[in-house]
C-alpha positions, -999 to 999 in steps of 0.1 A, spaced: -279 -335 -116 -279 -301 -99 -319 -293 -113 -328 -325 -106 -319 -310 -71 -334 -283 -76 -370 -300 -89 -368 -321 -60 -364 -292 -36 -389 -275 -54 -415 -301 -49 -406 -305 -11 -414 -266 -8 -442 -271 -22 -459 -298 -11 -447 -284 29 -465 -251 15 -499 -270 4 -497 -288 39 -496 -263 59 -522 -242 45 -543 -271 47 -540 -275 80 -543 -244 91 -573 -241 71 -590 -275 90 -579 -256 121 -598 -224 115 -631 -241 101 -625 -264 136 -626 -234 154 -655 -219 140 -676 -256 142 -663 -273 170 -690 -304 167 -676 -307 127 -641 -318 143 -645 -354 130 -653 -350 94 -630 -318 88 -602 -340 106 -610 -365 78 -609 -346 53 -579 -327 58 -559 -363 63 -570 -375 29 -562 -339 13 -527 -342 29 -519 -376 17 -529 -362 -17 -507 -332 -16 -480 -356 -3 -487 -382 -30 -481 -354 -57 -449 -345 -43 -438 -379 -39 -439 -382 -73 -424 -348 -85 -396 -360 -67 -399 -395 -83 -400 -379 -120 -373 -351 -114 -346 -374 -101 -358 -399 -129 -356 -369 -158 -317 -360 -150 
């Protein structure tokens, strides 16, 4: 039970990890093209859900794999 902890955990690190980067990535590319705001804003929501979606299911399989 404790690494299913842990693999949990780890997946929550991770996907708080991808997110961030992501965003601050969107935040310098909106910085250097202002008039792009739209469609980098667009894409950087549909990466995050992805990232999250990952996670989600890390968390799923490593509670599930005790």
């Amino acid at each position: 039970m404790v690494l299913a902890g842990i693999g949990a955990g780890l997946a929550a690190i991770g996907a708080g990890i991808g997110v961030g980067r992501i965003g601050g990535s969107a935040m310098d590319a909106i910085a250097r093209q202002p008039e792009a705001h739209s469609k980098i804003q667009t894409t950087m929501i549909i990466a995050a859900a992805l990232v999250e979606g990952v996670a989600l299911f890390a968390v799923v399989v490593a509670l599930i794999a005790k």
